[in-house]
SEBAKE-651088 format. One record per residue (C-alpha): y, z, x. Coordinates in pm, 1 decimal, padded with zeros to 6 digits. Layout:
ATOM        c2        c3        c1
ATOM         Y         Z         X
...
***
This chain:
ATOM        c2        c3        c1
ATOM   00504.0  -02682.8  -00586.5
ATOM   00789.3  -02557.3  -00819.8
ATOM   00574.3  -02508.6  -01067.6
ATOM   00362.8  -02246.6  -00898.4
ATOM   00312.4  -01885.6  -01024.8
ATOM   00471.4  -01587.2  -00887.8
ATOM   00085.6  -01459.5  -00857.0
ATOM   00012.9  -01785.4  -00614.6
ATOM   00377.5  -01758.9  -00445.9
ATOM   00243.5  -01386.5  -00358.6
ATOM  -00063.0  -01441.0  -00287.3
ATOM   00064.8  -01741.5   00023.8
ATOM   00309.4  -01505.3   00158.0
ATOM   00011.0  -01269.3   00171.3
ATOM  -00230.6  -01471.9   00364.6
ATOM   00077.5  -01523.3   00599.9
ATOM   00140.6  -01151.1   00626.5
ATOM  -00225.4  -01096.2   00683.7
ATOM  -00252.6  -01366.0   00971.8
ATOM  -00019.6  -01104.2   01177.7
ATOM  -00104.1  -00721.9   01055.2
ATOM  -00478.3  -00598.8   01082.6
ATOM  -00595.5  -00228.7   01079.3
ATOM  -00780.1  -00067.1   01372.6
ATOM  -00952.7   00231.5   01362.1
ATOM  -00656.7   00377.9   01529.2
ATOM  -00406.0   00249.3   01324.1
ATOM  -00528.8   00149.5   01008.8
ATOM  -00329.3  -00091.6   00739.6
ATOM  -00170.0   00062.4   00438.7
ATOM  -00224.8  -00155.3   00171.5
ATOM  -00042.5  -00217.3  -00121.7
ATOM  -00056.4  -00342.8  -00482.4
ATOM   00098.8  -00311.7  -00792.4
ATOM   00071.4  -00419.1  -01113.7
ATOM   00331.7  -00415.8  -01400.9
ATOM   00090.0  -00064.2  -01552.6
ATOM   00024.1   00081.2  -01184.1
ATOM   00017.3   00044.6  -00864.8
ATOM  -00270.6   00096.7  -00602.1
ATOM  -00199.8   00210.9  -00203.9
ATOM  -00541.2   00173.3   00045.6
ATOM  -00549.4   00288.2   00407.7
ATOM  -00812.9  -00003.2   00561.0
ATOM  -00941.8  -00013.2   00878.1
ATOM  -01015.5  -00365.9   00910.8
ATOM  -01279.8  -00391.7   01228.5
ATOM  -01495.7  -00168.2   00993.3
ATOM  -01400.9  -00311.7   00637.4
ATOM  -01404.6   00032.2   00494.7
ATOM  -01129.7   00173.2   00291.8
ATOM  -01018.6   00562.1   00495.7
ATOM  -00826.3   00667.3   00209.7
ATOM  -00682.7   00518.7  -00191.5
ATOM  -00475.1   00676.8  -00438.1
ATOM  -00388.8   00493.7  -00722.4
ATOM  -00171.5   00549.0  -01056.5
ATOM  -00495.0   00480.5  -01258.3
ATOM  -00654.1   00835.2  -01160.3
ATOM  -00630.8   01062.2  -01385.7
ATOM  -00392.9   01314.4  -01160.4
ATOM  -00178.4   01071.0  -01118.4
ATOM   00147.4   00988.0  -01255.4
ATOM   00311.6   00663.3  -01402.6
ATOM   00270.2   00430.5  -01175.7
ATOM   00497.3   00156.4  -01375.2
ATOM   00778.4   00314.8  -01230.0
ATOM   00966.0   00415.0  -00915.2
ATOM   00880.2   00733.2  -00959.8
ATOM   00510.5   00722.7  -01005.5
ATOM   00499.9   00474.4  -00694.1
ATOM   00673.6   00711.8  -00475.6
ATOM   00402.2   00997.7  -00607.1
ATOM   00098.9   00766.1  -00491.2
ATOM   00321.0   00735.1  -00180.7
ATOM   00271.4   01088.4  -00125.2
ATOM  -00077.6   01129.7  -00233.1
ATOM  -00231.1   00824.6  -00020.5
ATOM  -00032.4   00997.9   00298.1
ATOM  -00155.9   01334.6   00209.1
ATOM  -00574.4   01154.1   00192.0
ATOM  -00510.1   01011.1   00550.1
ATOM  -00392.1   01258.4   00707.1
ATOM  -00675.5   01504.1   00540.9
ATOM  -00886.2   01188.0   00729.1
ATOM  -00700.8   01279.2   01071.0
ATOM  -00519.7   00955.3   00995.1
ATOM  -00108.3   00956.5   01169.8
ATOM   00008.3   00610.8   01203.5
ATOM  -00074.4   00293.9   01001.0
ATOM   00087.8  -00057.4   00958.7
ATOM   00224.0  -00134.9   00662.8
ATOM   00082.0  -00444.1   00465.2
ATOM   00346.0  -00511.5   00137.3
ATOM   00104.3  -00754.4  -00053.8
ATOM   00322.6  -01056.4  -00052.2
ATOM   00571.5  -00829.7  -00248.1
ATOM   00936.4  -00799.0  -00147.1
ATOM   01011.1  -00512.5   00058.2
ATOM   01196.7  -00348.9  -00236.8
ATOM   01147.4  -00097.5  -00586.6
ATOM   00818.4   00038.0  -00631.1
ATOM   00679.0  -00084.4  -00299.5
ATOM   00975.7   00086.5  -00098.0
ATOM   00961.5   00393.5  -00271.8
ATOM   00586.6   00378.3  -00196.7
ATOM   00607.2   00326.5   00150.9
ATOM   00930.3   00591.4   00168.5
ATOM   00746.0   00901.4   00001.2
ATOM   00440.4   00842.9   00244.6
ATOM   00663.9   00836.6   00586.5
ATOM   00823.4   01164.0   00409.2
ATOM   00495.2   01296.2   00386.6
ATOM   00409.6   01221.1   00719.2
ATOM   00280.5   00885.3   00780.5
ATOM   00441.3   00673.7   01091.8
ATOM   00514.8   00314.4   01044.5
***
């Protein structure tokens, strides 16, 4: 058990996060992940199992996603897809990651930009 990865650490806390927050059509989940290059945002609606809306650092429009800033950029461009999808509220699904960097400036930009969660 010490000797676990972060990944596997993660990926526990995730199934536990996962056991509470689901996406309806009405209020999809806002999925996140990062990676140490980029970092990836999907609105899911979960009874469906179809991804609304994704923005990603790995597009080519996008900025660094390595970064706070580039997080908080997909932040704003994920919220800008839903809400182009008729999209207002979502719940917020962190991965398994602490609620903190990238994944708070993330979730920050896109209540700026108009998401509620």
């Amino acid at each position: 058990m010490a000797r676990d990865s972060k990944n596997i650490i993660r990926l526990r806390i995730h199934k536990r996060i996962r056991r509470r927050v689901a996406g309806t059509p009405e209020r999809p989940r806002l999925a996140v992940f990062r990676s140490v290059k980029h970092i990836y945002a999907q609105v899911i609606d979960d009874t469906k199992g179809h991804t609304v809306a994704a923005a990603s650092s790995a597009e080519g429009e996008a900025k660094n996603g390595g970064n706070v800033a580039g997080a908080k950029s997909i932040g704003k461009l994920v919220a800008e897809r839903a809400k182009d999808k008729g999209i207002k509220a979502v719940v917020f699904d962190r991965g398994g990651y602490l609620y903190h960097g990238r994944i708070k400036a993330l979730a920050d930009a896109a209540r700026e930009a108009g998401l509620e969660f």
